[in-house]
C-alpha positions in Angstrom: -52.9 -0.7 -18.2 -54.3 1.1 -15.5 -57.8 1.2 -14.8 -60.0 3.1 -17.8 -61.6 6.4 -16.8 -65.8 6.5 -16.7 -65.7 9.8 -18.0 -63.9 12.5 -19.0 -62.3 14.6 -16.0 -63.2 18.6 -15.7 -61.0 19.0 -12.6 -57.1 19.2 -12.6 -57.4 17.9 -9.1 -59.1 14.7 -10.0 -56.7 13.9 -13.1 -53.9 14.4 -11.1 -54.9 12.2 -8.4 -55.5 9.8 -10.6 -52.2 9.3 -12.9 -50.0 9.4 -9.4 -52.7 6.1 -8.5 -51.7 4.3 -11.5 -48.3 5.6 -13.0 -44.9 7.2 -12.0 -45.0 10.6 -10.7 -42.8 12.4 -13.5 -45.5 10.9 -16.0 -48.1 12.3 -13.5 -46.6 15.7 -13.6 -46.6 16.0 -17.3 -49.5 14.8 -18.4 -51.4 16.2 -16.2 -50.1 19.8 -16.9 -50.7 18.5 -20.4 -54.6 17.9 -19.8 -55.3 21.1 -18.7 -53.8 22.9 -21.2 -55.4 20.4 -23.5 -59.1 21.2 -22.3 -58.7 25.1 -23.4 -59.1 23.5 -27.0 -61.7 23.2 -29.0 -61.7 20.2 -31.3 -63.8 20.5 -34.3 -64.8 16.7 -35.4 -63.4 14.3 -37.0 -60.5 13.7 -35.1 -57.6 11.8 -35.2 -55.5 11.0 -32.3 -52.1 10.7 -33.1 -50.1 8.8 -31.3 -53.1 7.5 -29.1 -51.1 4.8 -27.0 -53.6 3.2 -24.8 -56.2 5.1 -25.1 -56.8 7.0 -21.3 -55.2 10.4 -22.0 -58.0 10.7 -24.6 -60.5 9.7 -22.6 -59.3 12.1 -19.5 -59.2 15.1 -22.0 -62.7 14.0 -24.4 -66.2 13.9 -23.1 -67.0 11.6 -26.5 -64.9 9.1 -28.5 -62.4 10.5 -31.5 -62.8 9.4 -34.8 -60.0 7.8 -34.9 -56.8 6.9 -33.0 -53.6 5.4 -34.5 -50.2 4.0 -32.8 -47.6 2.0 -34.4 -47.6 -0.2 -30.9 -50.5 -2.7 -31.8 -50.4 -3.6 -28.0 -51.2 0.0 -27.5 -54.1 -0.4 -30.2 -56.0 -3.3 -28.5 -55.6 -1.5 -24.7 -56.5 1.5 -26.6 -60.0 0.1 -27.9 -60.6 -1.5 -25.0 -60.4 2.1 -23.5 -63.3 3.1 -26.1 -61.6 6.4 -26.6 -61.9 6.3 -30.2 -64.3 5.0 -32.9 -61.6 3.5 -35.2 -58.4 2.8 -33.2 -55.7 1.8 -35.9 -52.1 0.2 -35.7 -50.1 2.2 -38.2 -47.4 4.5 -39.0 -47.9 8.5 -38.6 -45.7 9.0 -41.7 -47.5 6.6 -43.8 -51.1 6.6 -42.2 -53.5 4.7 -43.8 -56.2 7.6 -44.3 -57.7 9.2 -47.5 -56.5 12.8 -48.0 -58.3 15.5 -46.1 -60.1 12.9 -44.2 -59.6 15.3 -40.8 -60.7 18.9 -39.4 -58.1 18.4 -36.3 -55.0 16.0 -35.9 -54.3 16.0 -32.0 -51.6 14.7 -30.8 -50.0 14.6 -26.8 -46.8 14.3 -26.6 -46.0 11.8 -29.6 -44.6 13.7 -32.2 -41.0 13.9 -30.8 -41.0 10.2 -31.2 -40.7 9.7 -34.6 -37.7 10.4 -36.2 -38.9 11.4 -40.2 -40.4 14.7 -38.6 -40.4 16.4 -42.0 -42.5 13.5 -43.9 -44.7 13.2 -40.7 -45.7 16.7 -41.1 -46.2 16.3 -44.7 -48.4 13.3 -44.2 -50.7 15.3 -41.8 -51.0 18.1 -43.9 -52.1 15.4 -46.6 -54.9 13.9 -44.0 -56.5 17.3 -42.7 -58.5 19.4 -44.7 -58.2 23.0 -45.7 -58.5 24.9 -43.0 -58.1 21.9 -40.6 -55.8 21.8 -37.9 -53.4 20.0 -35.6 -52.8 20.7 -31.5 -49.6 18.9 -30.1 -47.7 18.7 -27.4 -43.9 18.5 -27.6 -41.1 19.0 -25.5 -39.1 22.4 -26.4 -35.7 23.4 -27.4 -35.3 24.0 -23.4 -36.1 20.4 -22.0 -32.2 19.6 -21.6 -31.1 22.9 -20.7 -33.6 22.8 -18.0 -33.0 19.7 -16.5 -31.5 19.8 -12.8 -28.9 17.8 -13.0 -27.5 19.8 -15.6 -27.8 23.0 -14.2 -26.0 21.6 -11.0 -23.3 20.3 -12.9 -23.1 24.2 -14.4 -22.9 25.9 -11.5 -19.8 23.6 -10.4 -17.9 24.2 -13.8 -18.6 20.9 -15.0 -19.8 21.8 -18.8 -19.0 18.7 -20.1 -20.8 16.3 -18.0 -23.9 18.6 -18.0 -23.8 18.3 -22.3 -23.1 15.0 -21.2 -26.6 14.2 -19.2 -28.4 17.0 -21.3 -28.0 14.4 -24.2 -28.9 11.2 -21.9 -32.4 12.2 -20.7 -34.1 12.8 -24.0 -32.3 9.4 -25.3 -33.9 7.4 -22.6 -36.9 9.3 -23.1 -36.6 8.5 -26.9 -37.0 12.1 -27.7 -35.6 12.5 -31.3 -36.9 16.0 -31.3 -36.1 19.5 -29.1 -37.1 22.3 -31.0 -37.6 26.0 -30.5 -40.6 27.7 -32.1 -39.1 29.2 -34.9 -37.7 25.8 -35.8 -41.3 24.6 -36.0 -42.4 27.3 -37.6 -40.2 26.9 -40.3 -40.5 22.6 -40.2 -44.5 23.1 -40.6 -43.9 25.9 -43.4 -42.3 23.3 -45.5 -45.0 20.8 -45.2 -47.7 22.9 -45.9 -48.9 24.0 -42.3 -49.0 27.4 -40.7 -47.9 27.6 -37.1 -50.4 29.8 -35.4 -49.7 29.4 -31.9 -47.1 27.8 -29.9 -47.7 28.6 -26.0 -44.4 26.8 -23.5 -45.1 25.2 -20.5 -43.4 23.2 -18.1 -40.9 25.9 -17.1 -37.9 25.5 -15.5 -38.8 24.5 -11.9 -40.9 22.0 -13.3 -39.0 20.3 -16.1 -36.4 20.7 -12.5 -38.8 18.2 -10.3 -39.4 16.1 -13.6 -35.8 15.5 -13.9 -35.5 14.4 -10.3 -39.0 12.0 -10.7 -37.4 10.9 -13.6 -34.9 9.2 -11.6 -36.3 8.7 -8.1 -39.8 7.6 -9.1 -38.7 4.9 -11.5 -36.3 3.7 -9.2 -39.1 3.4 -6.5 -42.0 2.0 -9.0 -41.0 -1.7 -8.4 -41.7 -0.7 -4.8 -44.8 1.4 -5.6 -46.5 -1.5 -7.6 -45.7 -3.8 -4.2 -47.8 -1.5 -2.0 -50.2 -0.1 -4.7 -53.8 -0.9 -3.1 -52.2 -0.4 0.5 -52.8 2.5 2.9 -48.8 2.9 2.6 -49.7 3.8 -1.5 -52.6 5.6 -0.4 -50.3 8.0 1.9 -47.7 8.0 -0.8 -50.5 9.2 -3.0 -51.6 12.0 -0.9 -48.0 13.2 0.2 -46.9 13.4 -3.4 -50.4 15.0 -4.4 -49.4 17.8 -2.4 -45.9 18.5 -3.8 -47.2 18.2 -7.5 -50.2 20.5 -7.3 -48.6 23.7 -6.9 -46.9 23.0 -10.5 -50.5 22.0 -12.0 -50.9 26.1 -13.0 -48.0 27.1 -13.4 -46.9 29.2 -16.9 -44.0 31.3 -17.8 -42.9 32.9 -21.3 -40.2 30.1 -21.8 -40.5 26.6 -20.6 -38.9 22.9 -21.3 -42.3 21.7 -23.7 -44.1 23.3 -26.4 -48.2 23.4 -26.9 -48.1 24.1 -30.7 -51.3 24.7 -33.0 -51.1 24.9 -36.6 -53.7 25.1 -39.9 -53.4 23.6 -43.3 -54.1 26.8 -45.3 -57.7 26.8 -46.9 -56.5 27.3 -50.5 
């Protein structure tokens, strides 16, 4: 786990410095486009962090602990309330969570959803947990994740169609990604489970979801390395040099891109 944040960060600077300290650079890419969009939010209490792993995204994005957190990873559970990001951090399932109906005014949820494969009774068993007029802000990857992909793109431009299908189909599998939707899709998934899709804003256009695909590979294949030297000047410089190439992506929007920032309301009656 790597080391738990004092505070909640205000600077996109600071959060991105510290996720390329502790973890691989693709996940320092995402998640730290994810926080800024993320702090544009405002998150009318209680909350419930779905999904809540080990606890630091929340405490990056929050300046006070959620009401609750819940994660079907009970390792995640005990890292995450030793993170003290939320006041009831819960092992559990997000299509059968343990919570009385309308016990929520905002479900939030970074980049989890596309994990769990019963989408439709996950959505239904949010709607049950928010109340009317509550509402739920999540992060997803898009119908364009795969299409955007480098590697794929390459393959395209030599004729290759196959093989890019091929690795369009790989990425999200390692990723466990069950999920790549367009907005209309979600529209139409929410509709059925009660919930009204009010705003779903992409990001992570194509150059970026580009660099991720290439992080993907290179930076996991150099993390065994990375851990070796972390605590060294050598991880230190490492630090700074990627710092430099990741920034310029930290702002970037576009009117299509490979993940999805989706907000949607349980109607009030």
């Amino acid at each position: 786990m790597p080391p738990i944040p004092a505070h909640s960060y205000t600077c996109v600077e600071d959060v991105l410095g510290y996720y390329l300290a502790n973890s691989p650079p693709d996940h320092a890419l995402w998640k730290t486009i994810e926080w800024r969009l993320f702090r544009e939010y405002d998150y009318p209490a209680p909350v419930l962090d779905l999904g809540c792993g080990d606890g630091v995204f929340a405490r990056l994005v929050f300046d006070r602990p959620l009401t609750a957190g819940i994660d079907v990873l009970a390792g995640r559970v005990r890292k995450a309330g030793a993170a003290g990001a939320h006041v009831l951090p819960v092992t559990g399932d997000a299509t059968t969570m343990p919570f009385a109906a309308n016990s929520f005014r905002t479900v939030f949820s970074g980049c989890a959803m596309e994990h769990v494969p019963p989408m439709p009774k996950m959505l239904a068993e949010i709607a049950r947990i928010l109340q009317p007029g509550g509402q739920l802000i999540t992060t997803v990857p898009s119908g364009y994740f795969s299409e955007y992909l480098q590697l794929p793109t390459l393959l395209r431009r030599w004729g290759w169609e196959a093989g890019a299908r091929w690795y369009g189909r790989l990425i999200p599998r390692l990723l466990t990604m069950v999920h790549l939707y367009h907005p209309a899709q979600w529209r139409m998934l929410m509709a059925d489970a009660g919930l009204e899709l009010v705003e779903a804003r992409h990001f992570m256009p194509r150059p970026a979801i580009a660099l991720f695909d290439k992080l993907v590979i290179i930076g996991n294949m150099l993390q065994p390395v990375l851990w070796t030297i972390h605590g060294t000047k050598l991880h230190d410089q490492y630090v700074r040099w990627m710092y430099q190439k990741l920034l310029p992506y930290m702002r970037a929007d576009a009117p299509t891109g490979g993940a999805l920032l989706l907000v949607a309301r349980k109607p009030r009656s």
